[in-house]
N, C-alpha and C positions, 0 to 999 in steps of 0.2 A: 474794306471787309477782309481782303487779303492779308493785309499788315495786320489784325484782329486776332487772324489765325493765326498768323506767324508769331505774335507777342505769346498767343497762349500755349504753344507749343514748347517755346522758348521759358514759359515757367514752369508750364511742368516737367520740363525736362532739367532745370535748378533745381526742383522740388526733389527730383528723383536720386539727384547726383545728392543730396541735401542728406539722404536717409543713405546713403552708399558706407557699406559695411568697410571698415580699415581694418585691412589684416596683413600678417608676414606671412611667411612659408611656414614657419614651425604652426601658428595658429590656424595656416588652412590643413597642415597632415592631420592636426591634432582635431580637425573637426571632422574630416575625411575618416580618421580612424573611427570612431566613434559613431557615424551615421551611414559609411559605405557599403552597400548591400552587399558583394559581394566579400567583403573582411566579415561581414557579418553572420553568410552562409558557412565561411569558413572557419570562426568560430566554434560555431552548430556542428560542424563535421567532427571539429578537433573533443569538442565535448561527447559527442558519439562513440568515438574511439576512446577516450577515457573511461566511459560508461561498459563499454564493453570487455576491458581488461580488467575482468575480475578472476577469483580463483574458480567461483560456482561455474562463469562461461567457459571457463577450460575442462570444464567434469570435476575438479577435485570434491565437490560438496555432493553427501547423495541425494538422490531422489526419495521423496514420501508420497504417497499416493491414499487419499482416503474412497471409498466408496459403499453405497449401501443400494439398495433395492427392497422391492414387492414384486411377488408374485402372487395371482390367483390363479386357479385351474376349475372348471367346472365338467364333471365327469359322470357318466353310467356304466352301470358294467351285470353282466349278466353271467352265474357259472354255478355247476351243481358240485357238491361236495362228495367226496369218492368216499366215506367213510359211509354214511346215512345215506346220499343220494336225494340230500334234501334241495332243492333248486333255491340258489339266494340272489339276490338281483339289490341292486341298488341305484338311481336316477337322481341324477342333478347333485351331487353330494358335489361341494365347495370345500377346495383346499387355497389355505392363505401359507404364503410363504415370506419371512424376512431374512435381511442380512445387512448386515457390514461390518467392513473391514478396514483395518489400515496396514500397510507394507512400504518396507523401506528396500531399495535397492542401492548399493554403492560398489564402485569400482574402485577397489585399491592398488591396483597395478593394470597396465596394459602395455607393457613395453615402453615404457619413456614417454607414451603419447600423450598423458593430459599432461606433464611437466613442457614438453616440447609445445603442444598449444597452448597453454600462459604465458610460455616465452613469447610466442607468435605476437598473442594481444599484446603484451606490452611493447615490445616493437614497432606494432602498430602506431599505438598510442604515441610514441616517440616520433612515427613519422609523421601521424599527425598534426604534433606542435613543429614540426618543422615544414611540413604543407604551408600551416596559417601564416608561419614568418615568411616563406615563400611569397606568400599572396600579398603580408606585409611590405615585402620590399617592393614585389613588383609596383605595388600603389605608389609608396612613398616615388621612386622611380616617375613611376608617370605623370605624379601631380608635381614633383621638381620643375619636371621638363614642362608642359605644362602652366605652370606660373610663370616658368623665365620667358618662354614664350609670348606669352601674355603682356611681359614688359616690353619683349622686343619687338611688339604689333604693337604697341603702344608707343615705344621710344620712333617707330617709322614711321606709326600717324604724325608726332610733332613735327617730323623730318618733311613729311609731306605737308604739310601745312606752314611751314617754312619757305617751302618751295612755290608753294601759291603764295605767299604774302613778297616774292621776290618778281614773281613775276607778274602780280597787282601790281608792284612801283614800278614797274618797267613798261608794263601798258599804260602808267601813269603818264611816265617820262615821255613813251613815242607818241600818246594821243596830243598831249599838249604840244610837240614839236611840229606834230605833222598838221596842228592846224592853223600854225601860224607858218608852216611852211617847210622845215628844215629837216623832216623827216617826208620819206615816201609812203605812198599808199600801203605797198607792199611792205613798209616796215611795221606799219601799224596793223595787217592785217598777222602778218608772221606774230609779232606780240599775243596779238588777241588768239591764236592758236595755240600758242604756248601754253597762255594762259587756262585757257577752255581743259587742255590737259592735262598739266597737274591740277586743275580742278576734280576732273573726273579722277585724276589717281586718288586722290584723296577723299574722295565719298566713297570709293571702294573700298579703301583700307578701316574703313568705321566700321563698313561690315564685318571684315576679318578680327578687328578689335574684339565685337560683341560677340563673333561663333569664339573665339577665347574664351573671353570671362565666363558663355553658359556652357563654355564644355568641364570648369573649371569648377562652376556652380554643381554641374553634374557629378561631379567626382568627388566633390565635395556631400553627394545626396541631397543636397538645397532643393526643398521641395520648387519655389520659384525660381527658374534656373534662371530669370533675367534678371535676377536681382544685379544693383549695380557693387562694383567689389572698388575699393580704393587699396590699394597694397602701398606699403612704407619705403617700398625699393625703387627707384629708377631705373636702375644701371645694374648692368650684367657684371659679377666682379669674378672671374673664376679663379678656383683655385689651383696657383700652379708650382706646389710644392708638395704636389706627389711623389713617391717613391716607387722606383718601381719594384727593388724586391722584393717591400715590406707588401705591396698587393699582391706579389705574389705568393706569397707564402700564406697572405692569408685567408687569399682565394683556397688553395689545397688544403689548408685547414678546416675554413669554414662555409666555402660557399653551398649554400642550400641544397642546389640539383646536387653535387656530390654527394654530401649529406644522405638524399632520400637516395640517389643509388647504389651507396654501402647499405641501408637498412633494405631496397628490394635484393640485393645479394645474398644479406642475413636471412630473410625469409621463405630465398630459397632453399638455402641450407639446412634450414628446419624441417621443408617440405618435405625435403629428404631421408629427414633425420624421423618422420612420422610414418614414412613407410616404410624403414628398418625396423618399426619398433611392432610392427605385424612378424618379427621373427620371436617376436617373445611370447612364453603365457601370459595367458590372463588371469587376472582372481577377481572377483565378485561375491562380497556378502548381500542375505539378503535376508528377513525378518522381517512377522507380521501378526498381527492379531485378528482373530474374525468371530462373529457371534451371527446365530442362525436362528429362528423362530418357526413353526413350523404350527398350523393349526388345521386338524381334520374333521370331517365329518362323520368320514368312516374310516378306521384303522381299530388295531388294536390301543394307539394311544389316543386321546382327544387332542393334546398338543405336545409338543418335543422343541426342547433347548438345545443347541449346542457353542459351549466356548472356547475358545483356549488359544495359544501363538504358535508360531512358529519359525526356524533360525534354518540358515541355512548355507553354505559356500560351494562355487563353483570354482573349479579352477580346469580353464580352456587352454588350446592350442590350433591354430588354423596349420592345418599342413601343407593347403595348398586351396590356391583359391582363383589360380590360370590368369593372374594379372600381375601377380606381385612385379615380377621379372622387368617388365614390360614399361612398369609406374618408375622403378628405378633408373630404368637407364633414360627413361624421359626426367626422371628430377635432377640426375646428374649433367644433362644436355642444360638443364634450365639453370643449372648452379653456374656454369659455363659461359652461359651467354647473358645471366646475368654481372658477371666479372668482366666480361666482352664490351657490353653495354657502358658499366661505368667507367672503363677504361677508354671507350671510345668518348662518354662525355668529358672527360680530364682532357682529353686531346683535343675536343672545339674548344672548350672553354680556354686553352693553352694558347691556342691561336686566335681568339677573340682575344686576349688579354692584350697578345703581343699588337694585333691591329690597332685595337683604341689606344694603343699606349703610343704607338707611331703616330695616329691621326692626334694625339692631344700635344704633343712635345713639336706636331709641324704647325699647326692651330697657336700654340705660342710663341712658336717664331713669325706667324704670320699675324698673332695680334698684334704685336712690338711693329712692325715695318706697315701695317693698317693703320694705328697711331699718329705716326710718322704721315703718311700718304694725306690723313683728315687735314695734321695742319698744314700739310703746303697747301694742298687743293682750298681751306679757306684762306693763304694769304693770296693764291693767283684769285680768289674771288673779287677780294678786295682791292686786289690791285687791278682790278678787271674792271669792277665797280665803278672809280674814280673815273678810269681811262673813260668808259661810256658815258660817264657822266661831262666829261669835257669833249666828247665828241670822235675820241683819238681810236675808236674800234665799232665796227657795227653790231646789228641786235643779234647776230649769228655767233659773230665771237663770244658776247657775253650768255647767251643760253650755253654754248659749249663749255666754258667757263661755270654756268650755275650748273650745268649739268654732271659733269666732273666732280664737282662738291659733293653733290646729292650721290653720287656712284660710292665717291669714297666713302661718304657714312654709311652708304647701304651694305661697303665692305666688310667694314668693321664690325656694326650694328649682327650682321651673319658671321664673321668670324668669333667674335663673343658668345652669342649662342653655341655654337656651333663645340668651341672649346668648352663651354659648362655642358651642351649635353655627353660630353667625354668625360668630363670629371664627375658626372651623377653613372654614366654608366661603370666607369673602373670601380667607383665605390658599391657599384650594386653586386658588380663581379665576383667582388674581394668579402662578400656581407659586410659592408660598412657602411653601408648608406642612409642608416636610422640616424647618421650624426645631425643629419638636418632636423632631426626631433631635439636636438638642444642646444 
């Protein structure tokens, strides 16, 4: 029954690997861009700000307003006439009233301020699209890292299942010796420990495989985050013909957070530049048309029209309004520490540059000499191998021996990584890191 279970297990788990999506990197960002909720909200944002940088949101366009009404009134009224002294009285007499109108209002100056607020929107708008590439890189960034990942939980499960199939022939070796004699108890029980070991490492690291690929699937927005993924890459290849001044220069040129903190600089400036513009007149045109309806019970007339428009300009001056003063030297504290601000992040980002740039240039002197380390450690493997095989080292030597193997790949295997997540982050540094899109 057992073996029953285990067969069916073992197809559907063919089955599953059977339907296993093949993809590269550029084909996972290029689905990630396309389904990632949050590139998605941040789309939504960036189109918001576009929406909103129009001339009408700044005031340049005027306002029209229509409106109309009714009114009734129902009334008595009781009063004698001084001429005759005739007493006249009138009860419930019903008056109807109509109207409307339409007026136009428009402000054609206010001191710079609706030029200065269109500036702002567009601005906006500009930081924006540079928010969304923001959000872009950091994605692309994460699902880099991420993927390589992904290979190198993968490249360490074969590692580890290398390791159990090393130390299956070895419990092979001491069972069969120790039962015809030539091995000790204890050699056979140390094997079988060994053994039991890298077993256990190795059903561990399945797990760490699969939280990969659904975090991978995640980032991707894969509604079935366990869907299984086949990718094209094995092997970690970094790239190590970086430059460094060219990332530097292009980091000051282009990298993003700078980007948005010269435009929240710009914006203060403006803020500024809206509350100097309270030192100016204003002018305001205004014009409008209105028709009135008017129907009595009792008056001299039974009913009454009136039509006609009219035009108008104001032209203002606030002389004082007890805050101006006060707005100022708070927008010039804010012009300040917005220049403060972005000068302080040119200085992290200065010294991030400078760190990754050391951890990637010692990462490739340390993959070259990792290299180096893998193949000695498998020729003392091999020459370990033979030796236990003829007898000439016990089972402690050769697990020291396979254990050493396994360290150095594990070296290397993290050294690899370790240099690619340096070269995903200089490029994300520098805005360069959409190269993984082609």
């Amino acid at each position: 029954m057992r073996h029953k279970i285990f067969t069916l297990i073992m197809l559907l788990a063919f089955a599953a690997a059977g339907k296993a999506q093949t993809l590269t990197l550029q084909k996972c960002i290029e689905t990630g861009l396309e389904n990632n909720y949050s590139l998605r909200i941040s789309r939504n944002e960036e189109q918001i700000a576009h929406n909103n940088a129009t001339r009408a949101n700044a005031g340049y366009m005027p306002s029209v307003d229509i409106s109309t009404g009714y009114n009734a009134s129902l009334s008595s009224s009781d009063g004698k006439l001084r001429a005759t002294g005739e007493n006249v009285s009138t009860s419930n007499a019903l008056t109807h009233n109509i109207n409307a109108g339409i007026g136009v209002d428009w402000t054609i100056f206010d001191g710079f301020k609706i030029s200065t607020t269109y500036k702002q929107l567009k601005e906006l708008e500009r930081m924006g699209e540079i928010d969304t590439r923001l959000e872009l890189e950091d994605f692309i960034a994460g699902l880099a890292a991420e993927y390589y990942n992904f290979i190198q939980q993968r490249r360490r499960l074969k590692n580890y299942h290398y390791a159990v199939q090393l130390s299956k022939e070895r419990l092979r070796i001491v069972e069969e010796r120790y039962n015809i004699g030539n091995f000790s108890r204890l050699d056979y029980q140390q094997a079988k420990v060994d053994f039991n070991a890298d077993s256990a490492q190795f059903i561990k690291q399945q797990a760490v495989v699969i939280a990969s690929r659904i975090a991978l699937n995640e980032m991707m927005a894969i509604e079935q985050v366990y869907t299984p993924i086949e990718i094209t890459e094995n092997n970690i290849e970094a790239d190590t013909t970086l430059n460094f001044t060219d990332l530097w220069s292009k980091m000051l040129a282009s990298n993003a957070s700078l980007l948005i903190a010269d435009g929240n600089s710009r914006l203060a400036q403006m803020d500024y530049k809206k509350i100097v513009s309270r030192n100016y007149p204003y002018v305001k045109l205004s014009a409008g048309y209105s028709y009135a309806f008017n129907r009595y019970n009792t008056n001299t007339y039974i009913r009454n029209s009136n039509w006609g428009g009219n035009a108008g300009i104001t032209v203002g001056f606030n002389l004082w309004d007890g805050n101006r003063k006060r707005e100022k030297r708070n927008a010039k504290i804010e012009i300040e520490n917005a220049q403060l601000r972005r000068n302080q992040l040119e200085l992290a980002l200065k010294a991030e540059l400078g760190n990754l740039w050391q951890a990637y240039r010692n990462n490739i002197q340390l993959l070259n000499l990792e290299k180096q380390n893998v193949i000695t450690a498998r020729e003392n493997h091999d020459i370990a191998k033979e030796r236990y095989m003829l007898g000439d080292i016990s089972g402690i030597e050769m697990r020291e021996a396979q254990q050493s193997l396994l360290e150095a790949e594990e070296r290397l295997l993290s050294v690899e990584y370790q240099t690619k997540l340096c070269e995903i982050s200089l490029l994300q540094i520098s805005g360069g890191v959409t190269r993984y899109l082609e």
